[in-house]
DRENMARTOR-606426 format. One record per residue (C-alpha): residue in three letters; x, y, z; residue number from 1. Coordinates in nm, 3 decimals, always signed. Layout:
<zakols>
<zakol aa="ALA" east="X" north="Y" up="Z" i="NUM"/>
...
</zakols>
This chain:
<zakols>
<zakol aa="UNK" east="-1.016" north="+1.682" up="-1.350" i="1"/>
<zakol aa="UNK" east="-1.034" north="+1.659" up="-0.952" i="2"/>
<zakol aa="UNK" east="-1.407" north="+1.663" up="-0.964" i="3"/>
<zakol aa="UNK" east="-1.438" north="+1.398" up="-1.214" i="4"/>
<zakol aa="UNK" east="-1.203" north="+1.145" up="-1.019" i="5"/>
<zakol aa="UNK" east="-1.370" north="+1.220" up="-0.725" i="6"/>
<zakol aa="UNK" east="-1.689" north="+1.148" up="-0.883" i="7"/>
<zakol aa="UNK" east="-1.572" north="+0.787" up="-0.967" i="8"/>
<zakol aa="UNK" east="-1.367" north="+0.753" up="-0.628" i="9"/>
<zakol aa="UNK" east="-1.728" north="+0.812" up="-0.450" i="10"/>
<zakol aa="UNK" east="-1.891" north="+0.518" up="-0.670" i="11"/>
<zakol aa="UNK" east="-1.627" north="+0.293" up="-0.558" i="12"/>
<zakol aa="UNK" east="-1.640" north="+0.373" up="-0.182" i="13"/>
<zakol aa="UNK" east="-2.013" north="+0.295" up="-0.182" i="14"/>
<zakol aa="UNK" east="-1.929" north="-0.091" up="-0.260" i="15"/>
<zakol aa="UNK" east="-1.692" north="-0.165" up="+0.045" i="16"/>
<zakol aa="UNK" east="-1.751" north="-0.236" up="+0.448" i="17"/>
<zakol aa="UNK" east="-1.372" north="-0.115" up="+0.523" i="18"/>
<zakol aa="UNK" east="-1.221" north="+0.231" up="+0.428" i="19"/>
<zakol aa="UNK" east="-0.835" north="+0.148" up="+0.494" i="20"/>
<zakol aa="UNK" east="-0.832" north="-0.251" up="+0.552" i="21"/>
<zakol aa="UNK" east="-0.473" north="-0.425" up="+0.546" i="22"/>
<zakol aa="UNK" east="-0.493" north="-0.765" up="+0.364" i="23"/>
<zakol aa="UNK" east="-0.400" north="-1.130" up="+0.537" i="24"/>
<zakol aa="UNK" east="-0.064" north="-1.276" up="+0.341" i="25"/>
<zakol aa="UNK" east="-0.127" north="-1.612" up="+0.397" i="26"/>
<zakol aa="UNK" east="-0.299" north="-1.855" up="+0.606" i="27"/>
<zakol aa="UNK" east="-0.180" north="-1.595" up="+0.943" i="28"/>
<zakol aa="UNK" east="-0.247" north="-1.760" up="+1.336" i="29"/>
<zakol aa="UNK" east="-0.446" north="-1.465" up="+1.569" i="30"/>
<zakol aa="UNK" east="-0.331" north="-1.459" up="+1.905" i="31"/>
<zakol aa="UNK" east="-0.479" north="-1.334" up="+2.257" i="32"/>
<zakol aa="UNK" east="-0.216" north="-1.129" up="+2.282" i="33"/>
<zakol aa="UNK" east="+0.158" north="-1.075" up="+2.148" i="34"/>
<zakol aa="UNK" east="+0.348" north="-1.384" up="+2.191" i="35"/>
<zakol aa="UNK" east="+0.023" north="-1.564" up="+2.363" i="36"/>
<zakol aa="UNK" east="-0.197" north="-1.870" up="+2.257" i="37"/>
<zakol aa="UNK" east="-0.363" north="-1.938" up="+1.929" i="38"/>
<zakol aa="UNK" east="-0.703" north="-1.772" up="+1.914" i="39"/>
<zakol aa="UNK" east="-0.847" north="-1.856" up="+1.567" i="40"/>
<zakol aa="UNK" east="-0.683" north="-1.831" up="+1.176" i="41"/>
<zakol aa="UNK" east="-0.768" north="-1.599" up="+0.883" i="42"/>
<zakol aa="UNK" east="-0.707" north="-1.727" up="+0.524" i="43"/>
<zakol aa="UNK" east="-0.540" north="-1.539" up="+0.230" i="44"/>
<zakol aa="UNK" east="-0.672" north="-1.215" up="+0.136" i="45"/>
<zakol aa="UNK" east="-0.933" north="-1.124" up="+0.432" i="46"/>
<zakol aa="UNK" east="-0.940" north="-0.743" up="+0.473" i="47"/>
<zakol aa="UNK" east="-0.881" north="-0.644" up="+0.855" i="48"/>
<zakol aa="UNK" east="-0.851" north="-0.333" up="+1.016" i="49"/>
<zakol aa="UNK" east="-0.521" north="-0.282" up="+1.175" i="50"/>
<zakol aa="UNK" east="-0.328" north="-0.099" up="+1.441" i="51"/>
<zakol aa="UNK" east="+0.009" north="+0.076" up="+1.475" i="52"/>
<zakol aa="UNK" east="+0.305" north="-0.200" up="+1.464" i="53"/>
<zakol aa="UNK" east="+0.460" north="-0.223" up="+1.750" i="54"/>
<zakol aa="UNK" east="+0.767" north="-0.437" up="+1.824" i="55"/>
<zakol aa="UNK" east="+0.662" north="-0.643" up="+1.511" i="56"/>
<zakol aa="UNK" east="+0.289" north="-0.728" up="+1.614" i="57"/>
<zakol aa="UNK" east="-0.066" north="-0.561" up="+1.477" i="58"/>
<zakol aa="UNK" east="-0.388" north="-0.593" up="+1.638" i="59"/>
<zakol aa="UNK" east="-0.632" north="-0.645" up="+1.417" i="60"/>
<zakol aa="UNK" east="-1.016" north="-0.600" up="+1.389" i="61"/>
<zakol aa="UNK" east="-1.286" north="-0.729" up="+1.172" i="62"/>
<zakol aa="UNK" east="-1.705" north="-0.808" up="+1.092" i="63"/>
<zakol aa="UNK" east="-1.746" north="-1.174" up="+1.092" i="64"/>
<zakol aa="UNK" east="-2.039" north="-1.370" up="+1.114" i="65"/>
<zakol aa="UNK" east="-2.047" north="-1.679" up="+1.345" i="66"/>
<zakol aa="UNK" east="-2.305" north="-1.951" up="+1.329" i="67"/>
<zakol aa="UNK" east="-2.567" north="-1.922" up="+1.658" i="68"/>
<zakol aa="UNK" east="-2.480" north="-2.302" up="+1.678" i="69"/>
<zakol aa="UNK" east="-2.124" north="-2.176" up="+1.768" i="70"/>
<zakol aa="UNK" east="-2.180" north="-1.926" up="+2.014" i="71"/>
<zakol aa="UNK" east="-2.225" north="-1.977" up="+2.335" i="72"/>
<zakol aa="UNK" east="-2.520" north="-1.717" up="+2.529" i="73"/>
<zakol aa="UNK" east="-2.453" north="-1.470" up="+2.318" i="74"/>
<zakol aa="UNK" east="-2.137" north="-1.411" up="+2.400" i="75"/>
<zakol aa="UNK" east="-1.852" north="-1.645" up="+2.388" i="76"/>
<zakol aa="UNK" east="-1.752" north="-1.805" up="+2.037" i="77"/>
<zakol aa="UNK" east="-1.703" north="-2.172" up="+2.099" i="78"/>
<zakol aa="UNK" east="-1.416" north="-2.332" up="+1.914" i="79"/>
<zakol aa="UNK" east="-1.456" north="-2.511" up="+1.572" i="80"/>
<zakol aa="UNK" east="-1.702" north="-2.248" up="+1.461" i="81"/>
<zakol aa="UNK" east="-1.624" north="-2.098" up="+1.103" i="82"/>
<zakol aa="UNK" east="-1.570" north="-1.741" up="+1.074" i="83"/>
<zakol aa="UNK" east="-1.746" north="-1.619" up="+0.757" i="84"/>
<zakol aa="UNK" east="-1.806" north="-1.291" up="+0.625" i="85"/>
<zakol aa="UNK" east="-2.061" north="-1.075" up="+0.530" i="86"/>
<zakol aa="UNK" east="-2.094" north="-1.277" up="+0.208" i="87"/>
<zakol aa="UNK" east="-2.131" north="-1.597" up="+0.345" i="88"/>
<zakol aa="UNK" east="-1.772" north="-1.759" up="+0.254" i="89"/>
<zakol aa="UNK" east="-1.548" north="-1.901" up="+0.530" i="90"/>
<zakol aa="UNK" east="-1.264" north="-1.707" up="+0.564" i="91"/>
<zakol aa="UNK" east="-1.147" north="-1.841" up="+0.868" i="92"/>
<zakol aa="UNK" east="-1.203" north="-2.111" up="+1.187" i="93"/>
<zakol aa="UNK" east="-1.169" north="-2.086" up="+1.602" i="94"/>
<zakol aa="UNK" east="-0.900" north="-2.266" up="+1.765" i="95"/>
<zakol aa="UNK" east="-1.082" north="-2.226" up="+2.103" i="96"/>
<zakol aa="UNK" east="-1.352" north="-2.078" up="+2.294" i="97"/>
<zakol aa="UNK" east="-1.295" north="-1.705" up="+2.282" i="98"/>
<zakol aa="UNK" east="-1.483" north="-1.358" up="+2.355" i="99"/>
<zakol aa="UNK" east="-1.555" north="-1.129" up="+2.046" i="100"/>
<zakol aa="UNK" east="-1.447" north="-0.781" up="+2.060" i="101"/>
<zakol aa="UNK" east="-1.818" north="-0.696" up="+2.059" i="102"/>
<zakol aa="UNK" east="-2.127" north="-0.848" up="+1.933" i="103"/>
<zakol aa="UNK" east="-2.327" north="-0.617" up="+1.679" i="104"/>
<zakol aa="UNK" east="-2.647" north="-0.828" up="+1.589" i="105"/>
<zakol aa="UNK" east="-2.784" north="-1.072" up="+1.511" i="106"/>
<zakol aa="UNK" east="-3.026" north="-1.260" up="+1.211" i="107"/>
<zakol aa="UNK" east="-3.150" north="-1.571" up="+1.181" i="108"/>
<zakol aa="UNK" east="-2.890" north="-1.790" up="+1.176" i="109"/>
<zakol aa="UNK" east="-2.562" north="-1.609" up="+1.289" i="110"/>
<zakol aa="UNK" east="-2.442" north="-1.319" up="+1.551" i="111"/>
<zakol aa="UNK" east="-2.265" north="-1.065" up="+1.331" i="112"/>
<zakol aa="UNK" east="-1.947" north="-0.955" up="+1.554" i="113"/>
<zakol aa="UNK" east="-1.657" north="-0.771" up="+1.545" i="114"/>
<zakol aa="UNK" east="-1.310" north="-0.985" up="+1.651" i="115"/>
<zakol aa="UNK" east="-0.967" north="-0.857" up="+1.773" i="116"/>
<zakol aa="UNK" east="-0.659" north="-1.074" up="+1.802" i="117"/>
<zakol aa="UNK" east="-0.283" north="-0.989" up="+1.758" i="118"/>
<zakol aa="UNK" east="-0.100" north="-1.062" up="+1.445" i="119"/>
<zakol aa="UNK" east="+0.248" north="-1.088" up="+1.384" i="120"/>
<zakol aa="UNK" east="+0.334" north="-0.772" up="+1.115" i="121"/>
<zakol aa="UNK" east="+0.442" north="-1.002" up="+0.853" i="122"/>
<zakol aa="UNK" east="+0.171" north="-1.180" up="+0.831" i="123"/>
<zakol aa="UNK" east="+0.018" north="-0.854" up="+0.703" i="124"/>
<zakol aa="UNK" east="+0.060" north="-0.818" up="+0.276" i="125"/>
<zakol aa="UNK" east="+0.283" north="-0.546" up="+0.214" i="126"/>
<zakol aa="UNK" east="+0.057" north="-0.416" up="-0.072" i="127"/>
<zakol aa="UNK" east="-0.234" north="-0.356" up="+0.095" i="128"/>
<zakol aa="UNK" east="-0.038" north="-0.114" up="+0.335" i="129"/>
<zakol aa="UNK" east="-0.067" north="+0.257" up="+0.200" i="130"/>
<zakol aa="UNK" east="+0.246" north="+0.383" up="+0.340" i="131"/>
<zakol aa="UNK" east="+0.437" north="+0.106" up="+0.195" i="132"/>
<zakol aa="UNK" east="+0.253" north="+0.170" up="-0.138" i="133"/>
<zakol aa="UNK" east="+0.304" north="+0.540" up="-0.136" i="134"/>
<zakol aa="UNK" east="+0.712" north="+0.496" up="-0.064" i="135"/>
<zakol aa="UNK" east="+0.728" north="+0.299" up="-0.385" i="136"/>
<zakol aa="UNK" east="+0.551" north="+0.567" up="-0.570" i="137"/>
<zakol aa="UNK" east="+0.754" north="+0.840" up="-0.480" i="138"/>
<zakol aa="UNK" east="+1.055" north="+0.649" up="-0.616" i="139"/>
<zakol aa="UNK" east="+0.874" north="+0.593" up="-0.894" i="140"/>
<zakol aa="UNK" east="+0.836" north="+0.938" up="-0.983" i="141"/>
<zakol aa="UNK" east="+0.986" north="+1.318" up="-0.972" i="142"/>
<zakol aa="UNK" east="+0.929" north="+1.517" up="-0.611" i="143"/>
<zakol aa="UNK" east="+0.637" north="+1.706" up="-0.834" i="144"/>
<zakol aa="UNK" east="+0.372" north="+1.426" up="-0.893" i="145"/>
<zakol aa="UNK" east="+0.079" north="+1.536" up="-1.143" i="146"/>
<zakol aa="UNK" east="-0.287" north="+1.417" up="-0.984" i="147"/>
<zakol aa="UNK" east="-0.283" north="+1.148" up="-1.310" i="148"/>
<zakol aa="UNK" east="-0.005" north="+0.993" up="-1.098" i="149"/>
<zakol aa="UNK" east="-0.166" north="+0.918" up="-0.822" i="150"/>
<zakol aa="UNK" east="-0.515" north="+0.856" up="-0.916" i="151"/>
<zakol aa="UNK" east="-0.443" north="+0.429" up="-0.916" i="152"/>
<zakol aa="UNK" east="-0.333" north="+0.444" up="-0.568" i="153"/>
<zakol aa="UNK" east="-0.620" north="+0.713" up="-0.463" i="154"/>
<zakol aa="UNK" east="-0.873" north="+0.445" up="-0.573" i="155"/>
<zakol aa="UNK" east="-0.689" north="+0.140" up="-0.447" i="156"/>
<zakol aa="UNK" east="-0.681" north="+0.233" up="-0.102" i="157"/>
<zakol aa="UNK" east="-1.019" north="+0.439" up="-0.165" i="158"/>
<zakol aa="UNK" east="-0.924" north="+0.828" up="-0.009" i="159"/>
<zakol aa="UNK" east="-1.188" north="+1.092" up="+0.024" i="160"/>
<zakol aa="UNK" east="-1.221" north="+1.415" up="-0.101" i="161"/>
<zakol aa="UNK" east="-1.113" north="+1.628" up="+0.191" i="162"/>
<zakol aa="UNK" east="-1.029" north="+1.989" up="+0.230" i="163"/>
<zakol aa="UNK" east="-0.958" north="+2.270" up="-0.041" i="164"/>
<zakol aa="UNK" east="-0.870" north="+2.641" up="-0.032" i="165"/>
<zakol aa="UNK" east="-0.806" north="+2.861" up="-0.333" i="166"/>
<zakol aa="UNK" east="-0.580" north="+2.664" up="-0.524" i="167"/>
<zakol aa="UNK" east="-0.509" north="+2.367" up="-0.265" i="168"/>
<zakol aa="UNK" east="-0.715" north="+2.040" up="-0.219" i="169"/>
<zakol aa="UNK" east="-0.665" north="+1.739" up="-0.054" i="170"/>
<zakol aa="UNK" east="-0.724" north="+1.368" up="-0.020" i="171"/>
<zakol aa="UNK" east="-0.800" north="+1.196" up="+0.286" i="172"/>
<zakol aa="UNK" east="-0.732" north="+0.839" up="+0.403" i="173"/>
<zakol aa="UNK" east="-0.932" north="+0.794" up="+0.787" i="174"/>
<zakol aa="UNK" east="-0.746" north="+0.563" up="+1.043" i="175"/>
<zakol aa="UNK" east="-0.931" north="+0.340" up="+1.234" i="176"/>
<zakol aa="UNK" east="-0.851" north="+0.408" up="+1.636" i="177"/>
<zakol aa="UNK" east="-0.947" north="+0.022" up="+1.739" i="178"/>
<zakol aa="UNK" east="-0.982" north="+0.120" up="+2.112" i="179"/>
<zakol aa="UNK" east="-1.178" north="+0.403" up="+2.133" i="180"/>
<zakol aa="UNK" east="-1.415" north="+0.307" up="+1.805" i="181"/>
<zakol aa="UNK" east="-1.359" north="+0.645" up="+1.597" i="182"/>
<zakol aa="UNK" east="-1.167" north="+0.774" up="+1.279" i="183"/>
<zakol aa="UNK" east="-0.896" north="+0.997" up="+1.283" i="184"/>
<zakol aa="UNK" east="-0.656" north="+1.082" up="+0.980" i="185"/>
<zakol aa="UNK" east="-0.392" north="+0.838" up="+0.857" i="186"/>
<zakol aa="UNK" east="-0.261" north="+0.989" up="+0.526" i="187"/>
<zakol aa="UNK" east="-0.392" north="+1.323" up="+0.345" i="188"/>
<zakol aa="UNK" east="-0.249" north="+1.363" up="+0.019" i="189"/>
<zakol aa="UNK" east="-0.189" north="+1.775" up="-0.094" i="190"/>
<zakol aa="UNK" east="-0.189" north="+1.919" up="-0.408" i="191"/>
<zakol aa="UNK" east="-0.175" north="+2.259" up="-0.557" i="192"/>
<zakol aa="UNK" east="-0.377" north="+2.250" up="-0.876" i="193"/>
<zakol aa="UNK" east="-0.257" north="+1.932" up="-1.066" i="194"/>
<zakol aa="UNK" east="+0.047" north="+1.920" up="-0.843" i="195"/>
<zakol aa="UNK" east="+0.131" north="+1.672" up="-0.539" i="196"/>
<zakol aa="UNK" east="+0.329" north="+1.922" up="-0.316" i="197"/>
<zakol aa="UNK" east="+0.277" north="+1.801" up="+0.044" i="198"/>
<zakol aa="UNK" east="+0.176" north="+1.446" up="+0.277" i="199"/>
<zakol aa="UNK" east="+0.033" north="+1.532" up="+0.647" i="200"/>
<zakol aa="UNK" east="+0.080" north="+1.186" up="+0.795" i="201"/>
<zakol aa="UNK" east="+0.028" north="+0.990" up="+1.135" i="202"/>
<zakol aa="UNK" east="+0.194" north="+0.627" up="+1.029" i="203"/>
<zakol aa="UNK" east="+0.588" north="+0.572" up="+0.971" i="204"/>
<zakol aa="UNK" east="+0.609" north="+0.730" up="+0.647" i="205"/>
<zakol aa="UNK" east="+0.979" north="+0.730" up="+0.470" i="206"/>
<zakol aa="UNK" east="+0.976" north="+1.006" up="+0.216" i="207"/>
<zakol aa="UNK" east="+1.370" north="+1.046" up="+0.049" i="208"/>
<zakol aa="UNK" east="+1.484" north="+1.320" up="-0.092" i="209"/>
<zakol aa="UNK" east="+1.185" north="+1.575" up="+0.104" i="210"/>
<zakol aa="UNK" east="+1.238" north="+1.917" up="+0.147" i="211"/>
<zakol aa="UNK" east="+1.132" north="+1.977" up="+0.487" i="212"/>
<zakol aa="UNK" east="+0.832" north="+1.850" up="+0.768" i="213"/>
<zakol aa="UNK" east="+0.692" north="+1.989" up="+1.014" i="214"/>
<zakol aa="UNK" east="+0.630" north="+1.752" up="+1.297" i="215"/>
<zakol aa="UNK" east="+0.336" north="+1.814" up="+1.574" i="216"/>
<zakol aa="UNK" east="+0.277" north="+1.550" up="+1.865" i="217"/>
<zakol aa="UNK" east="+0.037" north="+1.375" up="+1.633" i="218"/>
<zakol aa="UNK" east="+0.111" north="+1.453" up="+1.312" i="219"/>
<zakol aa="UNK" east="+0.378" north="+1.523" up="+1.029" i="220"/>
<zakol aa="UNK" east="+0.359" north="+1.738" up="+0.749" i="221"/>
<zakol aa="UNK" east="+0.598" north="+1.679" up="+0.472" i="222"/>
<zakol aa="UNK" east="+0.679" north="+1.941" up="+0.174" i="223"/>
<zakol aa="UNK" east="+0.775" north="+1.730" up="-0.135" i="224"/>
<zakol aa="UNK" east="+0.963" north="+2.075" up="-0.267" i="225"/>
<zakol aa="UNK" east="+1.123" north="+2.395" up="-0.189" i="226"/>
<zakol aa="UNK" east="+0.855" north="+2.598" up="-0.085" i="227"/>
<zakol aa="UNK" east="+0.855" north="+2.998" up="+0.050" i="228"/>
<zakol aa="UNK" east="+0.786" north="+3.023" up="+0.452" i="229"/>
<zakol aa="UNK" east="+0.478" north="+3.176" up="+0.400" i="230"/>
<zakol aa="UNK" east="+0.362" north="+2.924" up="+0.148" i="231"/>
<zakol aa="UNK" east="+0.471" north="+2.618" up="+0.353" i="232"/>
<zakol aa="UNK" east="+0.280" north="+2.812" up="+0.653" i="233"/>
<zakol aa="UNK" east="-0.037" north="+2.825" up="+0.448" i="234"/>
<zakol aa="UNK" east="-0.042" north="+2.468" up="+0.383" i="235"/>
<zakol aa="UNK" east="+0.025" north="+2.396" up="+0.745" i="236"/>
<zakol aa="UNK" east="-0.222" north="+2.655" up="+0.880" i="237"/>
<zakol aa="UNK" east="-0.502" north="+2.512" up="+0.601" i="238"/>
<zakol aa="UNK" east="-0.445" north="+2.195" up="+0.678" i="239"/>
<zakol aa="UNK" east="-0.296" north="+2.080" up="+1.037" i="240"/>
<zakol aa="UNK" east="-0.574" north="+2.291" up="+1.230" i="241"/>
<zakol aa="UNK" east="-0.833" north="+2.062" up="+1.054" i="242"/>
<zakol aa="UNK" east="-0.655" north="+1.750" up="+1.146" i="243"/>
<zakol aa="UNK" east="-0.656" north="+1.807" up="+1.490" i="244"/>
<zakol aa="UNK" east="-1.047" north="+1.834" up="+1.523" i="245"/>
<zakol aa="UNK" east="-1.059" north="+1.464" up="+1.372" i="246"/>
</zakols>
């Protein structure tokens, strides 16, 4: 049954730019900085990556293509210009003249860029976040999930096959690390067989009713039931050496 799903999950993946984009609520202002000026505005539904929340702000970070007409040497994004995306639809306009994050390419009639602004949190929709998502499925359900349980939300927010030893295997959601332009892990999902059994995190992650975690500087692992010390150690050996190296 895993290699099935996985089979589909890979067909999926090969149709989208982001692996673990947030969603725009609503027609959301981008700032220079938390609290700062007005930088440019996103419509409804434009995917974005996003940071860490902290003290109720994101920063946020996107592919948008930018008319030449509206860019200034090469480098500076004059105000007025449209932000569209890869498709060609506006999903967005400039307040004023601003820098891009960094500038990819170019074709024949736009620069293809990637922009960065701040964003207040709740301008971010609450579905699209997987931790939110995954809290309200673990309410849903026992503290034993069967793999059928999860395979909506394994294809919503589009996880990758990751590790597997003997009977454990794994799903992998990547974090984006804005700054230094590389993935890392943001949620792997752990099951024994057909069995959910633990969640290695990096995000806020509010789990009720868990057994126990484990919790390493970058990291936490979280048993969703009453496991043996040398099984819990297996998972956490298997599994917590292999997110470090990410």
């Amino acid at each position: 049954m895993a290699k099935t799903f996985f089979k589909i999950l890979i067909s999926i993946l090969s149709f989208t730019f982001y692996a673990n984009a947030e969603t725009i609520s609503g027609n959301c202002f981008i700032l220079d900085k938390p609290f700062g000026e007005n930088q440019f505005q996103l419509n409804p539904g434009t995917t974005v990556d996003c940071s860490i929340p902290q003290k109720g702000w994101c920063m946020i970070l996107f592919k948008a293509f930018i008319e030449k007409k509206y860019v200034y040497d090469g480098i500076k994004i004059l105000a007025n210009a449209r932000i569209k995306n890869e498709n060609g639809k506006n999903i967005g306009r400039v307040f004023a003249d601003m820098n891009p994050y960094r500038t990819i390419t170019e074709n024949d009639t736009c620069f293809i860029m990637e922009i960065a602004g701040y964003i207040e949190a709740g301008c971010i929709e609450d579905t699209s976040v997987v931790e939110h998502e995954l809290e309200k499925l673990y309410i849903k359900n026992d503290s034993l999930f069967s793999i059928s349980s999860f395979n909506k939300h394994l294809l919503n927010f589009k996880y990758e096959q990751w590790i597997s030893k003997d009977n454990l295997y794994s799903y992998l959601l990547k974090e984006t690390d804005i700054v230094n332009q590389k993935s890392g892990l943001r949620v792997v999902i752990i099951f024994d067989k057909e069995k959910a059994i633990a969640i290695l995190h990096k995000r806020s992650l509010h789990i009720r009713n868990f057994e126990s975690a484990i919790t390493t500087q970058r990291y936490s692992l979280v048993y969703l039931s009453s496991f043996n010390e040398t099984y819990k150690k297996k998972i956490a050996d298997t599994f917590l050496k292999f997110a470090d190296e990410l």
